[in-house]
PDB file of N, CA, C and O in Angstrom:
ATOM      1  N   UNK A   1    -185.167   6.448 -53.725  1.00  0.00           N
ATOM      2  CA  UNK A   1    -184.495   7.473 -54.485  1.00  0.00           C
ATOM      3  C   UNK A   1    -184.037   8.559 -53.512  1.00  0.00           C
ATOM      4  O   UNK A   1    -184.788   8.920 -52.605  1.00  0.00           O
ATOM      5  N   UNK A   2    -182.841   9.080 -53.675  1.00  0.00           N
ATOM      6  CA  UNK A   2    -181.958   9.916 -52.577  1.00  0.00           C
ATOM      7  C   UNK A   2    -182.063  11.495 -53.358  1.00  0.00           C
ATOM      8  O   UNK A   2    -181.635  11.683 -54.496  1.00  0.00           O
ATOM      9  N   UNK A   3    -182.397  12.047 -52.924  1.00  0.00           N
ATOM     10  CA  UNK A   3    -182.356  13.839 -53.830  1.00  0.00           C
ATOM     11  C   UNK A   3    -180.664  14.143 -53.486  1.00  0.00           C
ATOM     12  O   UNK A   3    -180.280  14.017 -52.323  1.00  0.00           O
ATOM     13  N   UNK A   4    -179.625  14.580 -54.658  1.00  0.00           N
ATOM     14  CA  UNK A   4    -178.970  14.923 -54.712  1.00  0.00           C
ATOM     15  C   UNK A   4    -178.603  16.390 -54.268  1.00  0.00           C
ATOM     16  O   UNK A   4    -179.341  17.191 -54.842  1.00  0.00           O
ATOM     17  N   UNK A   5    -177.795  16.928 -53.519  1.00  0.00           N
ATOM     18  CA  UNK A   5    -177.430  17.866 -52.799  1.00  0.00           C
ATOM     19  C   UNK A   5    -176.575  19.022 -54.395  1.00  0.00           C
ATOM     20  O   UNK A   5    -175.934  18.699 -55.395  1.00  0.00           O
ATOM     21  N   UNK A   6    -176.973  20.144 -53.927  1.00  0.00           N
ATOM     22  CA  UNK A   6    -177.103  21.232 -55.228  1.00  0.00           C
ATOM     23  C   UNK A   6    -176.327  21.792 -54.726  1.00  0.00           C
ATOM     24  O   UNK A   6    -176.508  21.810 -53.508  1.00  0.00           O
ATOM     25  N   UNK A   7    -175.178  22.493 -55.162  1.00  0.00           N
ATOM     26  CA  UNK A   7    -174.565  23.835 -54.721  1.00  0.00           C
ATOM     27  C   UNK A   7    -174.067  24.553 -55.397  1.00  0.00           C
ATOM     28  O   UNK A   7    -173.614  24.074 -56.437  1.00  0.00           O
ATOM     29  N   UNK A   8    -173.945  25.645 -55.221  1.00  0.00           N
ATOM     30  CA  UNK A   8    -173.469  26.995 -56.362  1.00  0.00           C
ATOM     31  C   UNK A   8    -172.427  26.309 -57.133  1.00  0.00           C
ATOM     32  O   UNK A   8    -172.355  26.437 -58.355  1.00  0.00           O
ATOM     33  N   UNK A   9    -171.592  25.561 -56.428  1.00  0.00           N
ATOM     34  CA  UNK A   9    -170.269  25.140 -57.534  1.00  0.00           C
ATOM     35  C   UNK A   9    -170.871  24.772 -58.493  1.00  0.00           C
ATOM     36  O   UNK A   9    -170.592  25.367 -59.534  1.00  0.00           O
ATOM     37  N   UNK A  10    -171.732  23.871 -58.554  1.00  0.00           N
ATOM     38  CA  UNK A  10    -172.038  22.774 -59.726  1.00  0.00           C
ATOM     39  C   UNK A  10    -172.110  23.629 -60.884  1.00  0.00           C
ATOM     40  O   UNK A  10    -171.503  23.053 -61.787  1.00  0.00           O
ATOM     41  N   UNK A  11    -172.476  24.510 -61.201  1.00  0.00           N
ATOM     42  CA  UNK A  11    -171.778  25.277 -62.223  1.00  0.00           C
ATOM     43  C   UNK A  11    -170.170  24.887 -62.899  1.00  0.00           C
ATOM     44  O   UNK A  11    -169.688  24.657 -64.008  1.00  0.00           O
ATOM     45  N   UNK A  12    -169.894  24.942 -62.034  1.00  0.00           N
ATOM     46  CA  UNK A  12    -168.056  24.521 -62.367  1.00  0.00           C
ATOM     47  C   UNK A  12    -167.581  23.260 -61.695  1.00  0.00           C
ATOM     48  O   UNK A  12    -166.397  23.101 -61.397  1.00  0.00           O
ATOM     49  N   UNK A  13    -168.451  22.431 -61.478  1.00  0.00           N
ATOM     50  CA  UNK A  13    -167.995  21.514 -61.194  1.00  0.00           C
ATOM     51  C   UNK A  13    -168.665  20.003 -61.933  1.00  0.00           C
ATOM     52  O   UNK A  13    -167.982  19.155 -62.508  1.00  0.00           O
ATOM     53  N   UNK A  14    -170.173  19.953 -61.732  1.00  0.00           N
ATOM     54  CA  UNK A  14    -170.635  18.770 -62.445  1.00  0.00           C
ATOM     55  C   UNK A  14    -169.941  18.159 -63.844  1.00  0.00           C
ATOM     56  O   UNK A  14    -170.396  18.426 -64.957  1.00  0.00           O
ATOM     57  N   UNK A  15    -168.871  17.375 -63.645  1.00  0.00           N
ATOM     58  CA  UNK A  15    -168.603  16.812 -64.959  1.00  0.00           C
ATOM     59  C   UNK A  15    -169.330  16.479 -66.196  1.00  0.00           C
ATOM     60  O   UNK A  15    -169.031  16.598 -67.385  1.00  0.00           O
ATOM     61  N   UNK A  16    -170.253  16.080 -65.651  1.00  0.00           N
ATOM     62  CA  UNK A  16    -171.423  16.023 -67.319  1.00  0.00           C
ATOM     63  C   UNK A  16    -172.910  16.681 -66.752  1.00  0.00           C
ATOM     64  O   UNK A  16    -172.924  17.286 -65.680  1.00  0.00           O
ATOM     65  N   UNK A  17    -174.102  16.515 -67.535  1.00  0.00           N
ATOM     66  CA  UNK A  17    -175.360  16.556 -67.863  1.00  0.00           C
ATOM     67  C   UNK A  17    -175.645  18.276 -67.911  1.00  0.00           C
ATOM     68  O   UNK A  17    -174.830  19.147 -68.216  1.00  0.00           O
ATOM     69  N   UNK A  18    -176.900  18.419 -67.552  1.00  0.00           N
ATOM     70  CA  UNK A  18    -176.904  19.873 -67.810  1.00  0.00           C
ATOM     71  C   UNK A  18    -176.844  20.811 -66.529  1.00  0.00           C
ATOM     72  O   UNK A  18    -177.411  20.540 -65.471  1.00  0.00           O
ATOM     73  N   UNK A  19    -176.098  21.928 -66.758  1.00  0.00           N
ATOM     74  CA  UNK A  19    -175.696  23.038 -65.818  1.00  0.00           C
ATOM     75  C   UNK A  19    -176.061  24.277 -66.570  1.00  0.00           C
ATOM     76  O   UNK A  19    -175.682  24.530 -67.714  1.00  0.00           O
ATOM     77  N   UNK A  20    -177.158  25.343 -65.510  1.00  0.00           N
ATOM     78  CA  UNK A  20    -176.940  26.881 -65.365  1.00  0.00           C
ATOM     79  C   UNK A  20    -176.329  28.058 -65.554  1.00  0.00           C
ATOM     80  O   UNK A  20    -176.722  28.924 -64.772  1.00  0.00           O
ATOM     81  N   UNK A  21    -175.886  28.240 -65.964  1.00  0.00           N
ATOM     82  CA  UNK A  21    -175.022  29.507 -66.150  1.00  0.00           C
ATOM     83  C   UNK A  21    -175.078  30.572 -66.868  1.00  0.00           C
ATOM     84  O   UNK A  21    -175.823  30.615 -67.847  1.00  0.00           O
ATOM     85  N   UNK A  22    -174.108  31.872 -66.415  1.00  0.00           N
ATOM     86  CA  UNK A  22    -174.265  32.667 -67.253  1.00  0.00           C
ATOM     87  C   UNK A  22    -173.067  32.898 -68.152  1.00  0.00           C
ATOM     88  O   UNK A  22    -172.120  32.123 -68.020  1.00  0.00           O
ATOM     89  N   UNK A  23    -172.998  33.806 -68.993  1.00  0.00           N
ATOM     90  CA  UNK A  23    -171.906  33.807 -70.000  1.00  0.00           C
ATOM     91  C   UNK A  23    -170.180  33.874 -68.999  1.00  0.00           C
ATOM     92  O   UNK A  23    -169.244  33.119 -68.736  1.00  0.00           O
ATOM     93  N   UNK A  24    -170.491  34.907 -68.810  1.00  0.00           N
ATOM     94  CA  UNK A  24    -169.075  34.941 -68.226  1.00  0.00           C
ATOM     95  C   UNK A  24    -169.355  33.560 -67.324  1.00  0.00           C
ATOM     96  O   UNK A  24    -168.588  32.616 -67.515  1.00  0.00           O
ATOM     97  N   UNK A  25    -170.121  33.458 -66.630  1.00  0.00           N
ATOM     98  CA  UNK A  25    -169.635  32.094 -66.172  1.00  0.00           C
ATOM     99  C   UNK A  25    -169.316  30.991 -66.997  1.00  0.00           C
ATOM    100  O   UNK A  25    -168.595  30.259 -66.318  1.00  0.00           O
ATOM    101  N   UNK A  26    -169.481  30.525 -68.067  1.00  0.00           N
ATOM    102  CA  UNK A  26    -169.561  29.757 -68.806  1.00  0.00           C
ATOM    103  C   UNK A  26    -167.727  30.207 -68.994  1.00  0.00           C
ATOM    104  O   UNK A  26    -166.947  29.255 -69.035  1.00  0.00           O
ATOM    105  N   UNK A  27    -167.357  31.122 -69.059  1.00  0.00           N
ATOM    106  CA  UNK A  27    -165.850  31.628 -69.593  1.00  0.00           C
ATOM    107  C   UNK A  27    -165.014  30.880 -68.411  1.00  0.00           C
ATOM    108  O   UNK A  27    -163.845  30.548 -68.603  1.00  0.00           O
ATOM    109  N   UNK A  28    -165.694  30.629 -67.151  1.00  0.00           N
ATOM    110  CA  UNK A  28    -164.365  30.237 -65.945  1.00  0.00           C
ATOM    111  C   UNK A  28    -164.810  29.057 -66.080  1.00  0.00           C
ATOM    112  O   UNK A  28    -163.893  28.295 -65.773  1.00  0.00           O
ATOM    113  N   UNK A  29    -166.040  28.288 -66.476  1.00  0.00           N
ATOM    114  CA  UNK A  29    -165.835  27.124 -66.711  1.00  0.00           C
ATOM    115  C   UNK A  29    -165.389  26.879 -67.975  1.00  0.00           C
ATOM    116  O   UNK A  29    -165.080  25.688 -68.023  1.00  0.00           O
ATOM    117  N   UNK A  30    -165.225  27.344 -68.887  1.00  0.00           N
ATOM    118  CA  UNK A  30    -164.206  27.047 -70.062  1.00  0.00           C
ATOM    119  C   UNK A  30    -162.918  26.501 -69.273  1.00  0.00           C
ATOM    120  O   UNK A  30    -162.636  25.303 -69.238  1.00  0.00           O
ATOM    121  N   UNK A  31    -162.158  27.518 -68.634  1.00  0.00           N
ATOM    122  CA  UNK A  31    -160.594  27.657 -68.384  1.00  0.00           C
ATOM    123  C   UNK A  31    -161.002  26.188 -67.428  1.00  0.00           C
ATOM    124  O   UNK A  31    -160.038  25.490 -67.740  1.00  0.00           O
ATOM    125  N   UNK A  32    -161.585  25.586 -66.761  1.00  0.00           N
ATOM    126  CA  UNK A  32    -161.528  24.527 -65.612  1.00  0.00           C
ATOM    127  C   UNK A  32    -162.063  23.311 -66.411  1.00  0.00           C
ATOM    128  O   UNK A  32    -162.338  22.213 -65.926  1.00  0.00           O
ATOM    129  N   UNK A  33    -162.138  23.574 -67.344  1.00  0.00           N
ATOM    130  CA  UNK A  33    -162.442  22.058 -68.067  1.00  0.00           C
ATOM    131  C   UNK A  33    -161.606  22.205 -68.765  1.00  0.00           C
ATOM    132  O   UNK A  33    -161.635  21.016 -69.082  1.00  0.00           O
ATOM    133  N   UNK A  34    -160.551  22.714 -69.552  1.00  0.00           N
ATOM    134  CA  UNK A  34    -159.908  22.608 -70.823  1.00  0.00           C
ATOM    135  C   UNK A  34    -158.714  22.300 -69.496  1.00  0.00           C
ATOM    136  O   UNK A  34    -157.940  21.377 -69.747  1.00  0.00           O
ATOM    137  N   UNK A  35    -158.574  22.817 -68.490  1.00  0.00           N
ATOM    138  CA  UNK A  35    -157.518  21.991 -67.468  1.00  0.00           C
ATOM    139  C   UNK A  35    -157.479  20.658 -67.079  1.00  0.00           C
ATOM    140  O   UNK A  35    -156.506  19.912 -67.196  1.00  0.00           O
ATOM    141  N   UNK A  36    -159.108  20.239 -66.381  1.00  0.00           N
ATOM    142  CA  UNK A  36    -159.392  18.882 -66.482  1.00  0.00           C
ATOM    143  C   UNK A  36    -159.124  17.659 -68.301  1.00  0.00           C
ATOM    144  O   UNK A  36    -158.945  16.472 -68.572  1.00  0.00           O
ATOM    145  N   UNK A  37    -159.227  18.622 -68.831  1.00  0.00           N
ATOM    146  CA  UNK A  37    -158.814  18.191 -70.369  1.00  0.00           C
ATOM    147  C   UNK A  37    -157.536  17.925 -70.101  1.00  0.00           C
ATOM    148  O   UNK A  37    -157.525  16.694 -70.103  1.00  0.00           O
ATOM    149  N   UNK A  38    -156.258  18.348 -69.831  1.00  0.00           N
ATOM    150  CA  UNK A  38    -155.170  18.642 -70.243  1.00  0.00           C
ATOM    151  C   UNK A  38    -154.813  17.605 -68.901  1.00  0.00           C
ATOM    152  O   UNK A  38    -153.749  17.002 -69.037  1.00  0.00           O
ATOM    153  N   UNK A  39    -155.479  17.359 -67.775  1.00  0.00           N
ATOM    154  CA  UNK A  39    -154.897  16.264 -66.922  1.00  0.00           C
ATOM    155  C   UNK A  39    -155.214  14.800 -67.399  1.00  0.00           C
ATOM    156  O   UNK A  39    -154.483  13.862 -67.082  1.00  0.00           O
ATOM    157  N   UNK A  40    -156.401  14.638 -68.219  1.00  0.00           N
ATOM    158  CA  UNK A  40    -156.853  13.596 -68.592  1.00  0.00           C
ATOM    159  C   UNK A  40    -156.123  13.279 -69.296  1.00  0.00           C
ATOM    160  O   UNK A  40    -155.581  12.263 -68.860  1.00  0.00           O
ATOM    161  N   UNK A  41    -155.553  13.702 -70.668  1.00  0.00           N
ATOM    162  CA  UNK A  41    -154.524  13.439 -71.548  1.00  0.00           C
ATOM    163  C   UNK A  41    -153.182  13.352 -71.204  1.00  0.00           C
ATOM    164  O   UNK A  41    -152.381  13.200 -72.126  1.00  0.00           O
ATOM    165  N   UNK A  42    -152.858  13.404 -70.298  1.00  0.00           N
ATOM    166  CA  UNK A  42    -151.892  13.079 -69.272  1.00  0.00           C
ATOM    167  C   UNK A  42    -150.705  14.449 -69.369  1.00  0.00           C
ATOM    168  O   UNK A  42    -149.482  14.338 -69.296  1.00  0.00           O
ATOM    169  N   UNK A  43    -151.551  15.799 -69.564  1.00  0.00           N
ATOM    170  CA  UNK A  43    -150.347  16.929 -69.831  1.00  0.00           C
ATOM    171  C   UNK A  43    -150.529  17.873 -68.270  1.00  0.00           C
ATOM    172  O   UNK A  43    -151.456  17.785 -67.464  1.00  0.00           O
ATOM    173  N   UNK A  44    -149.328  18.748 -68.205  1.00  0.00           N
ATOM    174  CA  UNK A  44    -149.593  19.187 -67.095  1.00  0.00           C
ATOM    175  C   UNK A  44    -149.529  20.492 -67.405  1.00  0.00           C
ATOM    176  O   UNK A  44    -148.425  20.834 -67.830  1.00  0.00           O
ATOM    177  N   UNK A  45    -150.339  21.330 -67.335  1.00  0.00           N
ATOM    178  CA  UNK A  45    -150.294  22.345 -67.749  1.00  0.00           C
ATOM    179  C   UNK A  45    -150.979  23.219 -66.719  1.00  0.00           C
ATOM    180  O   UNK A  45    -151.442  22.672 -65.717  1.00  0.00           O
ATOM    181  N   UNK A  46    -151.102  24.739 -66.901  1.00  0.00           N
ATOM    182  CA  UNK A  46    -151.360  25.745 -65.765  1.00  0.00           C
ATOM    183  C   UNK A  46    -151.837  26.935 -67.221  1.00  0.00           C
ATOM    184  O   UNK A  46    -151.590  26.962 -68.426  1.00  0.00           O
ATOM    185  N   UNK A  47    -152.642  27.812 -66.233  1.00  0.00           N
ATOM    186  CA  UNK A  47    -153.056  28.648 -66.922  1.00  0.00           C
ATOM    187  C   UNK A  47    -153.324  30.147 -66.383  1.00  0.00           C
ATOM    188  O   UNK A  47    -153.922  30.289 -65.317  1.00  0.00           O
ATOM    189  N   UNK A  48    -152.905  31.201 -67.080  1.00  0.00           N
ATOM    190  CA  UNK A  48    -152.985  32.541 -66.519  1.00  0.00           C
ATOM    191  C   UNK A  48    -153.624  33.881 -67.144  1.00  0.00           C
ATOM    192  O   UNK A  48    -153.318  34.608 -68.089  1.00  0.00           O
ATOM    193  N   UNK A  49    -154.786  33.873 -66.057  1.00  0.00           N
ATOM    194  CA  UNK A  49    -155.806  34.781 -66.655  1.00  0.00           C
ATOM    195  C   UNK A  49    -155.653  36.414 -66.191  1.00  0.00           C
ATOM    196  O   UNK A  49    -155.150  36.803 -65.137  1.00  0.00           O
ATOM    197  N   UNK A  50    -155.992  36.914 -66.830  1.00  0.00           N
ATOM    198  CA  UNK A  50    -155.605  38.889 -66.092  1.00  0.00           C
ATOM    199  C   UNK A  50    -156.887  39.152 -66.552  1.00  0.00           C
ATOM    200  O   UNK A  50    -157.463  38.481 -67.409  1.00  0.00           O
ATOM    201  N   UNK A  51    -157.346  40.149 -65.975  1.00  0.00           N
ATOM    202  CA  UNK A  51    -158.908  41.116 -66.294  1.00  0.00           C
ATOM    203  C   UNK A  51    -158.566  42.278 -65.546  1.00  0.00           C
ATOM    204  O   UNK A  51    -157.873  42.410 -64.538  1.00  0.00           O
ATOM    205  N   UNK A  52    -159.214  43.123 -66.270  1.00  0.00           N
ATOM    206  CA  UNK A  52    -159.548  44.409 -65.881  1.00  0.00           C
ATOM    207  C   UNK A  52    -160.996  45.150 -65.674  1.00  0.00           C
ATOM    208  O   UNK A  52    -161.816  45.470 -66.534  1.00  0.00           O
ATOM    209  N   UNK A  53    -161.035  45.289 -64.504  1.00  0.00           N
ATOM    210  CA  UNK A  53    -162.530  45.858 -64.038  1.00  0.00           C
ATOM    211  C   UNK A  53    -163.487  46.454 -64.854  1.00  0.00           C
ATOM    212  O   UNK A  53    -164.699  46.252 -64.912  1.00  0.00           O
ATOM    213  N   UNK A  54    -162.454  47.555 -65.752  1.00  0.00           N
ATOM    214  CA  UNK A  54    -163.160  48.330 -66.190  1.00  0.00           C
ATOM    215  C   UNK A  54    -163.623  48.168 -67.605  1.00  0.00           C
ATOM    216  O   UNK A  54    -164.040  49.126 -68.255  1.00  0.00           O
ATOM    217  N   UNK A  55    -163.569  47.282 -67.948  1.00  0.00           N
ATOM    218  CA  UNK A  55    -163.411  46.216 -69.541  1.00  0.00           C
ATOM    219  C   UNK A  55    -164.835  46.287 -69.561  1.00  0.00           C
ATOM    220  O   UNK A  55    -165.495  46.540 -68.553  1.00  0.00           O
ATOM    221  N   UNK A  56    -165.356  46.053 -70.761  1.00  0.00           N
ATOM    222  CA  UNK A  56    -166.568  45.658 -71.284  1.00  0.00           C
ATOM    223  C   UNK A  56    -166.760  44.095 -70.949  1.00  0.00           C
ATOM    224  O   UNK A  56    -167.836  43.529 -71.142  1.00  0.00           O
ATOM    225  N   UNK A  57    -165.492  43.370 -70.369  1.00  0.00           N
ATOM    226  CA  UNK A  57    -165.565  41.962 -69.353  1.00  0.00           C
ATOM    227  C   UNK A  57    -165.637  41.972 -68.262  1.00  0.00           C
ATOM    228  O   UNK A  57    -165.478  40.866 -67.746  1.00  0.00           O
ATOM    229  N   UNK A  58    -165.836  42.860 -67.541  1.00  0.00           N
ATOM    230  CA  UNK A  58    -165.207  43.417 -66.082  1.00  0.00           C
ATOM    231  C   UNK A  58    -166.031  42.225 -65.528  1.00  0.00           C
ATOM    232  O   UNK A  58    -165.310  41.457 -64.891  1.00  0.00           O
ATOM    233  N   UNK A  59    -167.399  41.829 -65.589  1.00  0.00           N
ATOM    234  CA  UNK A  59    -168.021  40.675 -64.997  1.00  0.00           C
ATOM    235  C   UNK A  59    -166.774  39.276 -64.847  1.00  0.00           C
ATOM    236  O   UNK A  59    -166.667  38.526 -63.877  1.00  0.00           O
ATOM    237  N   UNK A  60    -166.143  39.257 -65.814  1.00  0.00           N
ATOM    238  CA  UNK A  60    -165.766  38.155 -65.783  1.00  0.00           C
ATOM    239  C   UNK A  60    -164.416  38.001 -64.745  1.00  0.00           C
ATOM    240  O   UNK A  60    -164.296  37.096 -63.919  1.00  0.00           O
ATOM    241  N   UNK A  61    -163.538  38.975 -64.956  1.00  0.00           N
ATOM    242  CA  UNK A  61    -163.281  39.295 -63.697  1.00  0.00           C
ATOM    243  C   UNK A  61    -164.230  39.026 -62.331  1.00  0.00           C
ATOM    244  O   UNK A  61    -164.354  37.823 -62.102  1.00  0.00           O
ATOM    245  N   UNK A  62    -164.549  39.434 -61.892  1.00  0.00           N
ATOM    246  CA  UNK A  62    -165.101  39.218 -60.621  1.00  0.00           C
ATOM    247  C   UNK A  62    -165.846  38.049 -60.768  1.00  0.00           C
ATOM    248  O   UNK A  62    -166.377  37.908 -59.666  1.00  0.00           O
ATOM    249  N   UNK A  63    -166.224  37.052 -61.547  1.00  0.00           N
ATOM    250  CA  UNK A  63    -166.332  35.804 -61.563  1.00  0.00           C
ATOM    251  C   UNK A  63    -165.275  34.972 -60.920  1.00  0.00           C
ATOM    252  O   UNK A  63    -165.232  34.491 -59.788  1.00  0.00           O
ATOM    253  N   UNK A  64    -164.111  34.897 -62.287  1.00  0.00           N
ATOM    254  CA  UNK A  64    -162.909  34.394 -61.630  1.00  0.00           C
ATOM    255  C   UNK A  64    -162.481  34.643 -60.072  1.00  0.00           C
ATOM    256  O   UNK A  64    -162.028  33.864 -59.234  1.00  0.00           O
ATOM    257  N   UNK A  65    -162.836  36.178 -60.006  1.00  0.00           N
ATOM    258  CA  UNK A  65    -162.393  36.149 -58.651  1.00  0.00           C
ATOM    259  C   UNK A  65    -163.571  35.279 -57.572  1.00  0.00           C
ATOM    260  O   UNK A  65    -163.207  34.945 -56.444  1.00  0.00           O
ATOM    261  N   UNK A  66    -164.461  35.089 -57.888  1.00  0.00           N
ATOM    262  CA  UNK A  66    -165.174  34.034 -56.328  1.00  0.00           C
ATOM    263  C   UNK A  66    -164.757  32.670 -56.593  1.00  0.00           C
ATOM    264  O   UNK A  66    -165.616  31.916 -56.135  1.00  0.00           O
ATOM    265  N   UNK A  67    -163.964  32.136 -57.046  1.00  0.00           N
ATOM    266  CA  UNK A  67    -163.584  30.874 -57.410  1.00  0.00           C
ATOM    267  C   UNK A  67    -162.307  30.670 -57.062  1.00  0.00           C
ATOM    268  O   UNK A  67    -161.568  30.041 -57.818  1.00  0.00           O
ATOM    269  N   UNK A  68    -161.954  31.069 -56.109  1.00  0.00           N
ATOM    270  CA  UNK A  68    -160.458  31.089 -56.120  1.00  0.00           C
ATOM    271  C   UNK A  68    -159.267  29.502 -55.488  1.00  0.00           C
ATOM    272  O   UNK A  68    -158.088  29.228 -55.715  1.00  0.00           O
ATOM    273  N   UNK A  69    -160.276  28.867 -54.720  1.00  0.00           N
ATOM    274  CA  UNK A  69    -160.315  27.550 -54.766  1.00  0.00           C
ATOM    275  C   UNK A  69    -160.148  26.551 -55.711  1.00  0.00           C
ATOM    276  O   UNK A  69    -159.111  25.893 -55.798  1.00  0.00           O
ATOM    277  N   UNK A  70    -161.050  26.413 -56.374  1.00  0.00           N
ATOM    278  CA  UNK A  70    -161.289  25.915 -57.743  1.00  0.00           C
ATOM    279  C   UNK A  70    -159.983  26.537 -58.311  1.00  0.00           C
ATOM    280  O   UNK A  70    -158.936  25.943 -58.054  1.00  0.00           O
ATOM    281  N   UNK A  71    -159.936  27.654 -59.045  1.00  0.00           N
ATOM    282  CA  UNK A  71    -158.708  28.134 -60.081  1.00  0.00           C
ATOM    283  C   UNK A  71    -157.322  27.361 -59.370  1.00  0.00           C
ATOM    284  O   UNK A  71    -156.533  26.770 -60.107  1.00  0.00           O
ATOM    285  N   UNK A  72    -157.168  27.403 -58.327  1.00  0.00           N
ATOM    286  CA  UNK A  72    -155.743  26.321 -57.793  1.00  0.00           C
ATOM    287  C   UNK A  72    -155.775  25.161 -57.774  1.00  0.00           C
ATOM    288  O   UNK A  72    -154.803  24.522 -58.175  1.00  0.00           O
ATOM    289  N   UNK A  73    -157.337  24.308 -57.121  1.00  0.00           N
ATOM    290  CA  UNK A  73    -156.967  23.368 -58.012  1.00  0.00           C
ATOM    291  C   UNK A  73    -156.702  22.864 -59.403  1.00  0.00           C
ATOM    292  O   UNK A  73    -156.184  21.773 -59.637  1.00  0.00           O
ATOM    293  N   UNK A  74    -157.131  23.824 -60.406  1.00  0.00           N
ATOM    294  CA  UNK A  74    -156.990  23.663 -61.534  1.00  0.00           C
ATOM    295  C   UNK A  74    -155.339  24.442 -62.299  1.00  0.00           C
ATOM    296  O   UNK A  74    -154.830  24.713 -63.386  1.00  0.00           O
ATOM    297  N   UNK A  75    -155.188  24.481 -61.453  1.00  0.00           N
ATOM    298  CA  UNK A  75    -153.464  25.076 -61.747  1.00  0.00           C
ATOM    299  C   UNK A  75    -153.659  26.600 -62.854  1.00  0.00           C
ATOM    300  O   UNK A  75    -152.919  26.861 -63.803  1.00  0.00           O
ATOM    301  N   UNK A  76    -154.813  27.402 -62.404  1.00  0.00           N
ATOM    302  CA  UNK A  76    -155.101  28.656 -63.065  1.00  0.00           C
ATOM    303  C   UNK A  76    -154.528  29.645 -62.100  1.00  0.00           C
ATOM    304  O   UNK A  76    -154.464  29.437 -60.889  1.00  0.00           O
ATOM    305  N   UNK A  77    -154.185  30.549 -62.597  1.00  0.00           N
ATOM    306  CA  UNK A  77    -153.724  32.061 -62.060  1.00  0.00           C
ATOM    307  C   UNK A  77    -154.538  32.554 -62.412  1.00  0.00           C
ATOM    308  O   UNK A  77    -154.796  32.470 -63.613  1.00  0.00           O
ATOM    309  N   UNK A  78    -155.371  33.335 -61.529  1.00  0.00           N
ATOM    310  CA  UNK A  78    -156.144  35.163 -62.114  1.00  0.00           C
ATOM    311  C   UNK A  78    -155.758  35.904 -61.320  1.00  0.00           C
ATOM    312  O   UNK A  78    -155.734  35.712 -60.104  1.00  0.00           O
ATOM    313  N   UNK A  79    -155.324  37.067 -62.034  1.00  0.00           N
ATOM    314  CA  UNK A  79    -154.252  38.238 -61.352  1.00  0.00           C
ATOM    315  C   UNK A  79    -155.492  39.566 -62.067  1.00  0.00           C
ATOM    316  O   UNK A  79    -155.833  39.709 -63.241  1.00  0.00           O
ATOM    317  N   UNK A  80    -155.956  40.426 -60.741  1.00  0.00           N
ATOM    318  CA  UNK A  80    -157.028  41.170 -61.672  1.00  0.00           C
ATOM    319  C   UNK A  80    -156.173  42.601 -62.260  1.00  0.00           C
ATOM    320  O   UNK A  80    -155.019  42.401 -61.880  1.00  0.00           O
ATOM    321  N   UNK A  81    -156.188  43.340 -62.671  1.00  0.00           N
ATOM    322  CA  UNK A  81    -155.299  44.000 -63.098  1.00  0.00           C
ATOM    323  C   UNK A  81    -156.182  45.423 -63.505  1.00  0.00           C
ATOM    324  O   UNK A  81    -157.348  45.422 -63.897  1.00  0.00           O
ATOM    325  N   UNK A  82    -155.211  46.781 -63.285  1.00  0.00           N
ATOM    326  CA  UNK A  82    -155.719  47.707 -63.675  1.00  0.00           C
ATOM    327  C   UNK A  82    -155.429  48.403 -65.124  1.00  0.00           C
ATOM    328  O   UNK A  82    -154.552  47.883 -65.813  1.00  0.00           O
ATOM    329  N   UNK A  83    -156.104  49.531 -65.617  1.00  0.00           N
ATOM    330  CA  UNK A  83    -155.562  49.832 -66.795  1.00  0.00           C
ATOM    331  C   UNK A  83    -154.402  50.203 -67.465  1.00  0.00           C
ATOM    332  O   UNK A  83    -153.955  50.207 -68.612  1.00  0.00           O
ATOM    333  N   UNK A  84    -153.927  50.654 -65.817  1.00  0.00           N
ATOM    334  CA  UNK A  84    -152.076  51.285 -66.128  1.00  0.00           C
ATOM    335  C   UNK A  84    -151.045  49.648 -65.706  1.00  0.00           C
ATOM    336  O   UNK A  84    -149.854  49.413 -65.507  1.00  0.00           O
ATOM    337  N   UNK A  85    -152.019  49.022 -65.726  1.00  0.00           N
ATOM    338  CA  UNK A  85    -151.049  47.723 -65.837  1.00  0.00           C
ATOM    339  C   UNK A  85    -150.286  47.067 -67.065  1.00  0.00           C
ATOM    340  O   UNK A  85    -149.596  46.062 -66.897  1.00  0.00           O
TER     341      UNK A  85
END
C-alpha cells in the first residue's frame, strides 16, 4: 500500500470522496466544478467573479485570489474590486 501525497489544492482539486474546507472555500470550489461540469457536457464556458474586500465576503475574495492558477485553468476571471468600483 503506497500513502497518497496531500496538498493544499486537494481542496479544489480531488474530483470525488471527501475534502476539508471552509465556507468560502467551498464558494471557489463551487465556481471550479460547475466549470469542470460545463466541460464534461461538452459546453465551453468561462466565468467572472468580482469581490470586494470590504464585504461581509471579503474572505472570499482573498480565497479566489490564492488560486489564481486553478481559476485559468478553469476559464474563471476574479477581478477584486473596490467600493467606488
Amino acid at each position: 500500500m503506497t500513502a497518497r501525497v496531500i496538498t493544499l489544492d486537494d481542496k479544489y482539486t480531488l474530483p470525488s470522496g471527501r475534502v476539508f474546507l471552509t465556507g468560502t472555500q467551498a464558494l471557489v470550489r463551487l465556481a471550479l466544478m460547475q466549470s469542470e461540469r460545463d466541460r464534461a457536457a461538452g459546453l465551453n464556458t468561462g466565468g467572472f467573479i468580482a469581490g470586494y474586500r470590504g464585504s461581509p465576503l471579503g474572505n472570499v475574495e482573498r480565497e479566489f485570489g490564492r488560486v489564481p492558477g486553478l481559476l485559468k485553468q478553469a476559464n474563471i476571471v476574479f477581478r477584486p474590486a473596490v467600493n467606488e468600483d
